[in-house]
VMD Tcl script that draws the C-alpha trace (Angstrom):
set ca {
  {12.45 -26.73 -17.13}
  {13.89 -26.21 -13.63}
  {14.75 -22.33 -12.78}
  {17.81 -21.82 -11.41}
  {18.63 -19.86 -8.32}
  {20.45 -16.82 -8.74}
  {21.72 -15.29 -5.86}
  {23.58 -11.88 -5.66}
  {25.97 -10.91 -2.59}
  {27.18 -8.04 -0.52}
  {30.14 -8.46 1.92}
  {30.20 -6.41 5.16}
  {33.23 -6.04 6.80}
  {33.44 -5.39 10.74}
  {36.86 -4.09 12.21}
  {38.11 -5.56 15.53}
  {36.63 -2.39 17.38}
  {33.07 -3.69 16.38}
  {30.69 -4.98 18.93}
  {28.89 -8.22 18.71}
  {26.03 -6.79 19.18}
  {26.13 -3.48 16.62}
  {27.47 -6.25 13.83}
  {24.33 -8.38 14.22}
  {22.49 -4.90 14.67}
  {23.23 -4.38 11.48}
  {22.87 -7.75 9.86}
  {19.49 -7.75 11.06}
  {18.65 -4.45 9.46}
  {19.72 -5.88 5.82}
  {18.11 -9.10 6.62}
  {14.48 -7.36 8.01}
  {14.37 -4.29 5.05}
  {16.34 -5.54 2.02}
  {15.92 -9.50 2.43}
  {19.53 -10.39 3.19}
  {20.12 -13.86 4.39}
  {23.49 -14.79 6.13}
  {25.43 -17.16 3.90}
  {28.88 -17.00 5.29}
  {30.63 -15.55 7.96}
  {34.53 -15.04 8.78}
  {36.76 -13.84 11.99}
  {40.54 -13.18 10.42}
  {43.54 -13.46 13.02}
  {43.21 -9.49 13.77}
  {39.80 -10.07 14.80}
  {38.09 -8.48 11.13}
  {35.03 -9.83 10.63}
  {33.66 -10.69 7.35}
  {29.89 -11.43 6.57}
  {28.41 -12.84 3.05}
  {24.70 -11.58 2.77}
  {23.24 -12.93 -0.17}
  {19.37 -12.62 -1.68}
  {17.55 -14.41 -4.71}
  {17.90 -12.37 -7.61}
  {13.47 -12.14 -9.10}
  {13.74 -12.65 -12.62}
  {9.99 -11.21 -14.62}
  {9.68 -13.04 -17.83}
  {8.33 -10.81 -20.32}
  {5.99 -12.66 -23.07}
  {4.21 -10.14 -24.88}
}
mol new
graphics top color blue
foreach p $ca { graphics top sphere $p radius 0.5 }
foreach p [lrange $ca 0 end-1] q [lrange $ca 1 end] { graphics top cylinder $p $q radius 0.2 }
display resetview
């Protein structure tokens, strides 16, 4: 049987007063402590951006 990927996700949301640099400051911190990967990334008209982190949900089969 082939496992299937789950993957949950946590949106960060950066107003238009954000650095550059402090956004990917702080993508780097999820990515490097709670193994965040960048899947998708947004800039709205008003200059919001929007970042999808997602990580592979571990799954422990239990056979006892």
């Amino acid at each position: 049987m082939a496992a299937m990927l789950e993957y949950e996700y946590r949106v960060l949301t950066f107003d238009r007063h954000t650095s550059k640099a402090a956004a990917r400051q702080e993508i780097r911190e999820h990515a490097e402590y709670g193994r965040w990967e960048l899947a998708r990334s947004v800039v709205y008209e008003g200059g919001v951006r929007r970042m999808w982190l997602r990580r592979r949900i571990m799954r422990v089969d239990r056979t006892a």
